[in-house]
C-alpha positions in Angstrom: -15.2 -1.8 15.7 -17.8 0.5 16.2 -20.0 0.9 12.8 -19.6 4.7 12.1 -22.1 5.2 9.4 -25.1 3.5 11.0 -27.1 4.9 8.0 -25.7 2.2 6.0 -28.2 0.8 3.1 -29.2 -2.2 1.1 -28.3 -3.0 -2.0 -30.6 -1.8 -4.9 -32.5 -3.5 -7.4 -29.7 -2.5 -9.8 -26.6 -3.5 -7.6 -28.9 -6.8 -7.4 -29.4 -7.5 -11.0 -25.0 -6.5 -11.5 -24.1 -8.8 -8.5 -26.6 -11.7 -10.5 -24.9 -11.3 -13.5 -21.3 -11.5 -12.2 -22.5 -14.6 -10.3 -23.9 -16.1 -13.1 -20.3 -15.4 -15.3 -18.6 -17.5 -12.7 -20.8 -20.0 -11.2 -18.6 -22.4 -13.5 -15.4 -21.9 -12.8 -12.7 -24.4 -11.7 -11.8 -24.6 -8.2 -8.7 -25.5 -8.5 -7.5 -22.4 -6.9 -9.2 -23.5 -3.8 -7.2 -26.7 -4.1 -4.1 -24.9 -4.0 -4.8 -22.7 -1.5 -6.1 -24.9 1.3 -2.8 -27.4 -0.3 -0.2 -28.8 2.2 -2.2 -26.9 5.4 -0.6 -28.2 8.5 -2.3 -25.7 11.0 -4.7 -23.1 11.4 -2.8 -21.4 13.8 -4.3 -18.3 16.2 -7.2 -16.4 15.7 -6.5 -13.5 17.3 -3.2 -11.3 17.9 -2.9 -8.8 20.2 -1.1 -5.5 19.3 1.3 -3.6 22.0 -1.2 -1.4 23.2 -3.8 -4.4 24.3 -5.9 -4.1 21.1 -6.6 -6.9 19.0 -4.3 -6.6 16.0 -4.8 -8.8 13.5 -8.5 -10.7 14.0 -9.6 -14.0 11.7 -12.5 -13.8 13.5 -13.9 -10.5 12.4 -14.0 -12.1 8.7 -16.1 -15.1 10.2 -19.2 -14.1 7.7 -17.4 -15.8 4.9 -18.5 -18.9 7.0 -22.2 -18.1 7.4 -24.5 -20.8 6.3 -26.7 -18.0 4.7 -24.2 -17.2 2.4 -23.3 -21.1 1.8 -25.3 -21.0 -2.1 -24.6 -17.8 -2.5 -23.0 -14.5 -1.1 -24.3 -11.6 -0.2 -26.1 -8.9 -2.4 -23.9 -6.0 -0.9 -20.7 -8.1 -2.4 -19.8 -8.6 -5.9 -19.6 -12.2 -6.1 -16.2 -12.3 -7.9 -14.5 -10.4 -4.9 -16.7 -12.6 -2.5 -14.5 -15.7 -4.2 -11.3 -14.0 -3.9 -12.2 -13.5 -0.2 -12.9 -16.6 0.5 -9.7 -17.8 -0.8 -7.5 -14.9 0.8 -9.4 -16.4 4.3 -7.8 -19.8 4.2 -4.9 -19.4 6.6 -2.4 -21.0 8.7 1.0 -22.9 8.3 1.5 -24.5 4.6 3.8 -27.1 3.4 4.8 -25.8 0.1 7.5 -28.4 -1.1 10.0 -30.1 0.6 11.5 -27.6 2.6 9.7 -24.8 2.2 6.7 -23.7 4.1 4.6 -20.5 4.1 2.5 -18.9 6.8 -0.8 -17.2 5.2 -3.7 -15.3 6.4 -1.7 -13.8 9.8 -1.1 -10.3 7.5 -1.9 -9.1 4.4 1.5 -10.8 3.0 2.8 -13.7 3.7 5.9 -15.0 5.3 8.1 -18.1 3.8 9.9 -19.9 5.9 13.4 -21.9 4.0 14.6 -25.1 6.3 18.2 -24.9 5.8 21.0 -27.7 7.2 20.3 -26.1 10.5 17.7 -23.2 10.9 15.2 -20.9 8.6 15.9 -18.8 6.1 12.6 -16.5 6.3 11.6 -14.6 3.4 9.0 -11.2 3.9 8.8 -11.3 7.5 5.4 -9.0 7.1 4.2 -5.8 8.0 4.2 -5.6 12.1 6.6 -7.2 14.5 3.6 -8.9 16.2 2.2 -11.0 13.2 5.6 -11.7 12.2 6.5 -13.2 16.2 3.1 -15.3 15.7 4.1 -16.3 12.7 7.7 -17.5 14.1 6.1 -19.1 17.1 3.1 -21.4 15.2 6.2 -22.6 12.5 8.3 -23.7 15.7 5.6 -25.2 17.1 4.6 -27.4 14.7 8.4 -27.9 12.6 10.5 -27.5 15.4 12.7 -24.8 17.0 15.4 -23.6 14.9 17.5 -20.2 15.0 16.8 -17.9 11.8 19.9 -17.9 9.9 19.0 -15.0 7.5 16.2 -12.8 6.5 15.2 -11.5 2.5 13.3 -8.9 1.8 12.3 -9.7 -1.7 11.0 -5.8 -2.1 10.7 -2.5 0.2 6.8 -2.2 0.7 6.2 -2.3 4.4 4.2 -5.1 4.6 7.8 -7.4 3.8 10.1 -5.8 6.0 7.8 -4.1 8.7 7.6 -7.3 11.2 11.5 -8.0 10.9 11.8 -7.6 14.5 9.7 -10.4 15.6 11.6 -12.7 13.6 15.1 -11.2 14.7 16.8 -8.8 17.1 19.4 -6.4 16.5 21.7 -8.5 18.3 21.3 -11.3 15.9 22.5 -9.0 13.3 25.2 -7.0 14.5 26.8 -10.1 16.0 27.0 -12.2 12.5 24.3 -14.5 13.5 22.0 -13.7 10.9 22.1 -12.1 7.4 20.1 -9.5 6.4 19.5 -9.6 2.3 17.8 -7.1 0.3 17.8 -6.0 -3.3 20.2 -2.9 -4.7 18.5 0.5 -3.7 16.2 -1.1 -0.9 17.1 1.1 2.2 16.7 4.5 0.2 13.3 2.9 -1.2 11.6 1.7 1.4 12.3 4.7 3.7 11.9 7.7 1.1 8.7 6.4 -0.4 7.1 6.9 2.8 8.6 10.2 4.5 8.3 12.8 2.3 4.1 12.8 1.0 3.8 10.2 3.9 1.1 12.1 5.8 -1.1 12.1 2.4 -0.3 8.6 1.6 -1.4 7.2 4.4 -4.8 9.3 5.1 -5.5 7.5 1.6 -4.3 3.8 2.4 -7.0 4.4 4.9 -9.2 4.7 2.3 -8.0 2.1 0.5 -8.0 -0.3 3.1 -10.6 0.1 4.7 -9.2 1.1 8.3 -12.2 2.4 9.3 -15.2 0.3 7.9 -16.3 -2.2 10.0 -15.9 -5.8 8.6 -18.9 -7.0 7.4 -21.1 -7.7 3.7 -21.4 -4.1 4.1 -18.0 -3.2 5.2 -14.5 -4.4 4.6 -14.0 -7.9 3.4 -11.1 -8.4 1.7 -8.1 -5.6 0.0 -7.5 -8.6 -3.2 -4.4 -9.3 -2.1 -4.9 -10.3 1.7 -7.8 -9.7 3.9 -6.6 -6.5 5.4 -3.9 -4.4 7.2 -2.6 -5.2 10.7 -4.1 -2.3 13.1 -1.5 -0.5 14.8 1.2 -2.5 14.2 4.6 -2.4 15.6 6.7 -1.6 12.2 10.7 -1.7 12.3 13.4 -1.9 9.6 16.4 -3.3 10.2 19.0 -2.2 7.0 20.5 -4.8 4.6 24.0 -7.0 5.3 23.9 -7.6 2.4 22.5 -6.3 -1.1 22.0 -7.9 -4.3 23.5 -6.0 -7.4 23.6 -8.2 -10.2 20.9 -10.6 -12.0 22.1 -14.2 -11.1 23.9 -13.2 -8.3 24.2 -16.5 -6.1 24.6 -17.3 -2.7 24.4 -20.1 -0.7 23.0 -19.8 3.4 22.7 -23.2 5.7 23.2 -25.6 2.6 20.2 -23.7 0.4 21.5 -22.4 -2.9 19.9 -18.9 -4.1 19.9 -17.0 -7.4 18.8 -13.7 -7.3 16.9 -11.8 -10.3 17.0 -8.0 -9.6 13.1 -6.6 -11.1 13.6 -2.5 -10.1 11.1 -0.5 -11.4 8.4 -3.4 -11.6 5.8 -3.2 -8.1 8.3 -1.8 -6.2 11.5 0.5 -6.6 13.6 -1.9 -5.4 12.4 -5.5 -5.7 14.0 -9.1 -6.5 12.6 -12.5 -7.4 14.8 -15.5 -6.2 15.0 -19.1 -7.5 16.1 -22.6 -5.1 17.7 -24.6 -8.2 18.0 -27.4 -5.8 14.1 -27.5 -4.5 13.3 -26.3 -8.0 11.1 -23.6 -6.7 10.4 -19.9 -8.1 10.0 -17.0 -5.6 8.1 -14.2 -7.6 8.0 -11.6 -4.6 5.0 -9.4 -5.7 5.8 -9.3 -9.1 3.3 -11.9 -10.3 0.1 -12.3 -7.4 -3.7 -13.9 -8.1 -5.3 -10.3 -9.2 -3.9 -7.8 -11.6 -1.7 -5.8 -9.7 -1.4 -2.0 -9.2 0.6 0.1 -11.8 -0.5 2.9 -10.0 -1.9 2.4 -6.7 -4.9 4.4 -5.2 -3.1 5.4 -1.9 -0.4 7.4 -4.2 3.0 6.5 -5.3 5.0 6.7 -8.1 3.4 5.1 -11.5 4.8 1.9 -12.3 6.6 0.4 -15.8 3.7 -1.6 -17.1 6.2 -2.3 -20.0 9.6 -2.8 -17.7 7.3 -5.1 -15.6 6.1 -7.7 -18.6 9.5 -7.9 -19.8 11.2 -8.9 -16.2 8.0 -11.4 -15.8 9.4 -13.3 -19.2 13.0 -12.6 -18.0 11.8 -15.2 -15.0 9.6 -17.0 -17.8 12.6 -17.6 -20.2 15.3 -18.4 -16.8 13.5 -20.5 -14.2 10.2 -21.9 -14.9 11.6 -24.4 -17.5 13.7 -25.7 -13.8 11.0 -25.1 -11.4 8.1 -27.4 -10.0 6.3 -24.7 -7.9 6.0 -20.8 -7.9 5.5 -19.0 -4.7 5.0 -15.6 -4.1 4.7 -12.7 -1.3 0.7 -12.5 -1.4 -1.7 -15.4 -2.1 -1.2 -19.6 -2.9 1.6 -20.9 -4.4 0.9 -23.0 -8.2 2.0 -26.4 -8.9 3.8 -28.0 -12.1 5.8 -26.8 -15.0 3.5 -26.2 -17.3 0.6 -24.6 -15.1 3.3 -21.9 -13.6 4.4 -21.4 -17.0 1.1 -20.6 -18.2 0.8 -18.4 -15.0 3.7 -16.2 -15.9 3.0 -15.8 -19.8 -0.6 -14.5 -18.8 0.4 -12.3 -15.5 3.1 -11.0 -18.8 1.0 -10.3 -21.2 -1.8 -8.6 -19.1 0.4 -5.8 -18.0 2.2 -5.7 -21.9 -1.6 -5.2 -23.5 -2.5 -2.8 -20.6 0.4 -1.1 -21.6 0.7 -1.4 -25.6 -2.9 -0.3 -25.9 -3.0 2.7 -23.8 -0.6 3.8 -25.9 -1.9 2.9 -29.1 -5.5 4.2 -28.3 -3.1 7.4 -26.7 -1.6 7.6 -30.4 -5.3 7.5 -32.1 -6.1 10.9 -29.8 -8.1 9.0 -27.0 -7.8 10.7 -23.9 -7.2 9.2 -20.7 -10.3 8.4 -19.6 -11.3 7.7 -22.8 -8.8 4.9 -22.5 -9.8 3.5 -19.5 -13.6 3.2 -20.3 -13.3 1.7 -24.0 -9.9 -1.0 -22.8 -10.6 -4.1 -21.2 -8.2 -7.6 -21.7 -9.0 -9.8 -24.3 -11.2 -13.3 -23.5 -7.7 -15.5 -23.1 -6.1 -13.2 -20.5 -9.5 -11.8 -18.7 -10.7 -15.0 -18.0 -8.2 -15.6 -15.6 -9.2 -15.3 -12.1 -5.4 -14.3 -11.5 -5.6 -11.3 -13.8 -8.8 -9.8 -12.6 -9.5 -6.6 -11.2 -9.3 -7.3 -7.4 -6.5 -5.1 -6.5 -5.4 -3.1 -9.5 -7.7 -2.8 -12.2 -7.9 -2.2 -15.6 -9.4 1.1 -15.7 -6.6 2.8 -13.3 -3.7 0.8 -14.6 -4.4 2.5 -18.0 -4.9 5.7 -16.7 -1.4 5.3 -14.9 0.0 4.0 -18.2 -1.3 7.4 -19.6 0.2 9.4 -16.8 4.0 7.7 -17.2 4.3 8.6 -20.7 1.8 12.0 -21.4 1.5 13.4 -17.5 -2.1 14.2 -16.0 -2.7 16.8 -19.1 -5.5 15.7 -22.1 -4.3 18.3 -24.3 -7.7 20.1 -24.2 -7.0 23.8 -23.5 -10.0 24.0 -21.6 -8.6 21.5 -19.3 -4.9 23.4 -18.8 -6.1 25.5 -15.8 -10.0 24.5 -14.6 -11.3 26.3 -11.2 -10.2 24.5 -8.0 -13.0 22.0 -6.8 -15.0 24.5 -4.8 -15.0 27.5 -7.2 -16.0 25.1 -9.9 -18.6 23.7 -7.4 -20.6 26.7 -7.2 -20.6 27.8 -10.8 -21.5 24.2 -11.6 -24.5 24.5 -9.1 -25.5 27.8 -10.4 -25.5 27.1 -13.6 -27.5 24.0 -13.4 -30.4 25.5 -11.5 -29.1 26.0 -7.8 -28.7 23.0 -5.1 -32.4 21.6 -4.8 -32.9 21.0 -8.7 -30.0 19.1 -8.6 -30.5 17.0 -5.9 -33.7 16.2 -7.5 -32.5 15.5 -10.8 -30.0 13.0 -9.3 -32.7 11.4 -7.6 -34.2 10.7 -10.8 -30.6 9.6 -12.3 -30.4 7.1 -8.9 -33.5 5.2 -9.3 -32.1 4.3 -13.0 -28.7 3.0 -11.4 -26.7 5.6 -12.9 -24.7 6.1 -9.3 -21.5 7.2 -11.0 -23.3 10.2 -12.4 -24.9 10.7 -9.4 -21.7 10.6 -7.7 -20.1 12.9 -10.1 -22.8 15.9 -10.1 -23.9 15.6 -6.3 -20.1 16.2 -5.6 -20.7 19.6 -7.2 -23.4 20.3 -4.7 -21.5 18.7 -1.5 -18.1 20.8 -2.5 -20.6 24.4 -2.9 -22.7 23.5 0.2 -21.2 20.7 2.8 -24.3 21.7 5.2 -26.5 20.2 2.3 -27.8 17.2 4.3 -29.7 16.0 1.2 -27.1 16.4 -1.1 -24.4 14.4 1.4 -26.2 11.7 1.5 -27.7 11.0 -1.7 -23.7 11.0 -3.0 -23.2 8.3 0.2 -26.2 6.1 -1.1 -24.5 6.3 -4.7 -20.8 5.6 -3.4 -22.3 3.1 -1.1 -23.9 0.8 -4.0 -21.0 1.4 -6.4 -18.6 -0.5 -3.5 -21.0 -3.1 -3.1 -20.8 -3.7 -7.0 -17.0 -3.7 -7.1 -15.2 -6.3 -7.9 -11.6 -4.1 -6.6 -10.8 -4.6 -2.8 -9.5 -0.8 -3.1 -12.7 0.3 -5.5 -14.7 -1.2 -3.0 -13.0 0.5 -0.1 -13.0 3.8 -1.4 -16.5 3.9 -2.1 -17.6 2.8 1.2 -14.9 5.3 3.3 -16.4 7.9 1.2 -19.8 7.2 1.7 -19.0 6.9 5.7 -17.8 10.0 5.9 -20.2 12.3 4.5 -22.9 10.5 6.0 -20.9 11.4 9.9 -20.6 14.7 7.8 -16.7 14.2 7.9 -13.7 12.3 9.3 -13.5 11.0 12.2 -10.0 11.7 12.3 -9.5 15.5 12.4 -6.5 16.7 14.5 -4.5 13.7 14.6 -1.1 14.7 13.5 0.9 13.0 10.8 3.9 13.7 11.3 5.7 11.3 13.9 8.0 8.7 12.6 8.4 4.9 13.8 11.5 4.4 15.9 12.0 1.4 13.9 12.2 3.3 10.8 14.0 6.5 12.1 17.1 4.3 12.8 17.3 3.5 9.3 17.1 7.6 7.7 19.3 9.4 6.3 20.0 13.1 7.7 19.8 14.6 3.9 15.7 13.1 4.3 15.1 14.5 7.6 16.3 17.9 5.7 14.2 17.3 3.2 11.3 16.5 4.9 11.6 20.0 6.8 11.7 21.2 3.5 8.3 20.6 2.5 6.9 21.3 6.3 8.3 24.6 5.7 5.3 27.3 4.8 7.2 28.9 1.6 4.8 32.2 1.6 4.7 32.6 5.3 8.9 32.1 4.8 9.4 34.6 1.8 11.7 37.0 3.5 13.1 35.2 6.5 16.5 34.2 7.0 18.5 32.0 8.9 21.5 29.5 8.9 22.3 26.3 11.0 25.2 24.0 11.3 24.3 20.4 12.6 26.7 18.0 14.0 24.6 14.5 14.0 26.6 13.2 17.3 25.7 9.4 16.7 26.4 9.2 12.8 30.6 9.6 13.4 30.2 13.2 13.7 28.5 13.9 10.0 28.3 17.4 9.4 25.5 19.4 8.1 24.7 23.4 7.5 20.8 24.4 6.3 19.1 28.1 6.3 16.1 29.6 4.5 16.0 32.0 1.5 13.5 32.9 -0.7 10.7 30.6 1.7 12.9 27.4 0.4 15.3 25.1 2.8 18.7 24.7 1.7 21.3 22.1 2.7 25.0 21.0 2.3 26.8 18.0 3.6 30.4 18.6 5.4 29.8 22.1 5.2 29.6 24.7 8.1 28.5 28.5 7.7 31.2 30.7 9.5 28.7 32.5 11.1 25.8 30.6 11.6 22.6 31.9 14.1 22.4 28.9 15.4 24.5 25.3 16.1 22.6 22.0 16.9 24.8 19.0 18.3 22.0 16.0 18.4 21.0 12.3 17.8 19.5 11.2 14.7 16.8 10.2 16.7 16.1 13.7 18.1 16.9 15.5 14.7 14.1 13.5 13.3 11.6 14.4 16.3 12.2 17.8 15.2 12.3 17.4 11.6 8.8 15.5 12.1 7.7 17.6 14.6 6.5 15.1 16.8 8.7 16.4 19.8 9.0 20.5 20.7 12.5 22.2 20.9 11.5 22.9 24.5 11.3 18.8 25.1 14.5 18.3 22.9 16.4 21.0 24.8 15.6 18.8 28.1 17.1 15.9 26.7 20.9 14.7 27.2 21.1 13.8 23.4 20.1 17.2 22.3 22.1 20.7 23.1 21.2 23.9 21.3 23.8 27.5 20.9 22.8 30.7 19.1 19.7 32.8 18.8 17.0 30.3 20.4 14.3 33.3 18.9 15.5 32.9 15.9 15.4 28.8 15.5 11.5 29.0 17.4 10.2 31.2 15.1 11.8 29.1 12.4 10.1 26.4 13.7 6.8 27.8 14.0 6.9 28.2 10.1 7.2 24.1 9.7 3.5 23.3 9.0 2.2 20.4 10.7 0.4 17.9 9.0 -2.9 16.1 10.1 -3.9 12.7 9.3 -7.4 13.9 9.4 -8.0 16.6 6.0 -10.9 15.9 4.4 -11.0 14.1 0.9 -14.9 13.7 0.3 -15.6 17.0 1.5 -13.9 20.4 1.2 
């Protein structure tokens, strides 16, 4: 892509001397992990896979600096070395044999897929985040193993990236005529789809960010996220609901000869999630539960904060059922482990990191530490650190704790003068004021940049950016300081963030602005309820703007069996009620789902929906437009580094 900070730096003589050191803490460490991963490869399989709009979706060749003979002793300066390693291994793709029966395709997403040879055809677990990677993924696997029909499909949690590509492992003919299964954990549907509607503009402007979308991929971009190289771009993403949903704990099932047993986790890295266990090829499916890097409690694009505690204890639930029967542990993201013991080992560690995270944010909470406090002073003990699997390449210590923090005290310290600080730009200018105006500053950060202090730099040149944005000086002093702080990272997401940042005040801005966020996927509208759709026009709706008008709807959803619905405005706040209808309403909709959510999203006028044969409108058309025009619509493209 094209590189859109071309002001991009070398590392510094500090970065230099960090990015030594980490080398140096690692230059003897085991490589069995690069055993494992590269263990049982059968094929590479394509480099490249194009997207539906001609673009190149998924690219192995864009990370093809891993294999640069100047980096064969040693990686690059602009990388911390640690992350260079988990690159490396998250870049060894293609078709695996895992046991007997059981194969994995790695590398083509950020997740992977698992493919289960039944008596007569696949049982596919994950089938990752975009129909195209997922259709690749199908196509290599019958290449090389033989054509066989999918029997069923598991999605072990409701994260996008194991569901998303469903479509290019099945149709919806496949399911609605019995020929294949679709299994998902208790509270999947509401989970996958809910967690990504409502703050979904928000959340993913950030997972840009924390992906890296826009960096190019290079030592000084994007190389790896920790758990997989990257995203898919523009992916084809559809959801196809469950068949069939696990309730119970050691629920078991049995599809094409292959005996399951299910172990519900909800709460753990995702709302709804499973692990599964084959008694009969003694192998343990840990969806994302347990990965090789500490996961995210809370993660940096924004969700709901995880149960660091609820987590540990579902990890030894698996510990204490399955490992004792089990010869190999697989997982969503990353290389499967071999052998009783070693997997054993795997999950008591993977346990007890997120049970120490957990205990002692709380203890040091108890002592009066503060949150940040916390999360600069904790760090895991020698025999669970040292673990390349428990390392901070996704989620890290630091963030986890303050997401401990958040779950049980909320974002508040407890220091009055905390309770109700100016908003970032009124603070900005007092700060700058009070510290000797914009230029003295900037000077004085200089001075704190030349000693490697960049996360002070980064802090107080904020102050100056947020009271001046014009301040050229000030912009890009912050980017240099962001800029080295990613290359030091040893957190795909740290190192991400950093970089985005740095990008965009140096292009004084995102390059994003005016793309709206408000459309929704086909694939995933089929799949919403009408009570989100409400809700979602809930928090469009411009609440001051809203104060004193009035109105009241009935909608009749025409393709969901008539379901009834009545929603008005008072007080600038949405109401709704199911089954309901006001007697005198201002106006009555009769639509699709599909075209209630076009409006609900706003990416389709009532002017287009009127046109259309699913869509017919009575009442006081005024009214409902200038109801409308109080829906806000959301951009992807509001600035985060800049005011």
């Amino acid at each position: 892509m094209t590189d859109l900070s071309p002001d991009r730096k070398a590392a510094s003589s500090s970065t230099v001397a960090h990015q030594v050191f980490v080398g140096e803490s690692i230059a003897s460490a085991s490589t069995t992990d690069f055993d494992d991963a590269t263990r049982g490869l059968i094929a590479e399989g394509p480099r490249q896979v194009e997207g539906r709009y001609g673009q190149v979706l998924w690219d192995r060749d864009a990370y093809a600096f891993f294999d640069d003979p100047a980096f064969a002793q040693s990686p690059p300066n602009t990388v911390n070395p640690s992350l260079w390693r988990q690159g490396r291994l998250n870049n060894i793709a293609g078709l695996f044999e895992v046991a007997p029966a059981i194969f994995q395709v790695r590398g083509m997403d950020i997740s992977n897929v698992t493919f289960i040879a039944g008596a007569t055809g696949w049982i596919v677990i994950d089938p990752l985040t975009s129909q195209e990677t997922a259709s690749a993924a199908l196509a290599l696997v019958n290449e090389r193993l033989g054509q066989r029909p999918v029997h069923a499909v598991i999605y072990t949690h409701s994260h996008t990236d194991h569901f998303g590509g469903v479509y290019g492992i099945i149709s919806e003919d496949d399911v609605t005529s019995g020929r294949v299964a679709i299994i998902a954990p208790a509270g999947f549907l509401d989970a996958a789809i809910s967690e990504n509607v409502l703050a979904g503009t928000v959340m993913i402007r950030r997972a840009m960010y924390m992906y890296g979308v826009l960096l190019p991929k290079d030592p000084q971009g994007h190389v790896d996220t920790g758990l997989g190289k990257g995203m898919p771009g523009l992916p084809t993403v559809g959801l196809c609901p469950p068949t069939k949903e696990i309730v119970d704990t050691g629920e078991e099932m049995t599809i094409d000869s292959v005996r399951l047993v299910f172990q519900l986790t909800p709460g753990t890295e995702a709302p709804a999630e499973m692990n599964l266990f084959l008694p009969d090829m003694r192998a343990l499916c840990m969806a994302e539960n347990c990965t090789a890097t500490q996961h995210n409690v809370y993660t940096l694009r924004g969700a709901q904060v995880r149960d660091a505690l609820l987590w540990s204890k579902y990890i030894d639930d698996s510990l204490r059922s399955f490992a004792h029967q089990s010869d190999v542990l697989f997982a969503s993201h990353h290389w499967p482990r071999w052998g009783r013991q070693r997997l054993s080992t795997y999950l008591e560690s993977q346990r007890d990191a997120y049970r120490y995270v957990h205990d002692q944010t709380l203890r040091l909470a108890n002592l009066g530490l503060t949150m940040n406090e916390i999360a600069e002073q904790l760090s895991l003990p020698s025999g669970l650190g040292d673990e390349f699997f428990n390392r901070d390449y996704y989620g890290t210590v630091s963030h986890n704790s303050k997401a401990v923090y958040q779950r049980y005290v909320g974002w508040f310290d407890g220091n009055p003068a905390h309770l109700h600080p100016h908003p970032p730009v009124d603070a900005a200018v007092r700060y700058v004021a009070f510290m000797g105006g914009a230029e003295a500053v900037v000077e004085k950060a200089r001075v704190s940049f030349d000693q490697g202090d960049y996360r002070w730099v980064v802090e107080v040149v904020n102050h100056v950016v947020f009271a001046d944005p014009d301040n050229a000086a000030a912009r890009n002093l912050q980017a240099d300081a962001l800029e080295q702080l990613g290359y030091q990272s040893e957190s795909g997401p740290w190192r991400d963030f950093y970089l985005t940042g740095a990008m965009e005040l140096r292009s004084n801005g995102t390059v994003l602005k005016g793309l709206r966020g408000n459309a929704l996927g086909s694939g995933i509208v089929r799949s919403m309820t009408c009570e989100l759709l409400l809700d979602l026009i809930g928090v469009r709706l411009n609440g001051p703007r809203a104060t004193d008008f009035r109105i009241e709807v009935n909608l009749n959803i025409v393709d969901r069996s008539g379901e009834e619905w009545t929603f008005g405005v008072r007080h600038g706040v949405l109401h709704a009620r199911n089954e309901d209808s006001h007697p005198r309403p201002d106006a009555v909709i009769d639509c699709s789902l599909a075209a209630f959510a076009a409006l609900a999203s706003g990416s389709q006028t009532l002017e287009e929906l009127i046109a259309q044969a699913v869509f017919s409108l009575h009442g006081d058309r005024a009214l409902l437009d200038q109801f409308l025009s109080l829906l806000d619509v959301f951009e992807f493209g509001f600035e985060i580094v800049l005011p």
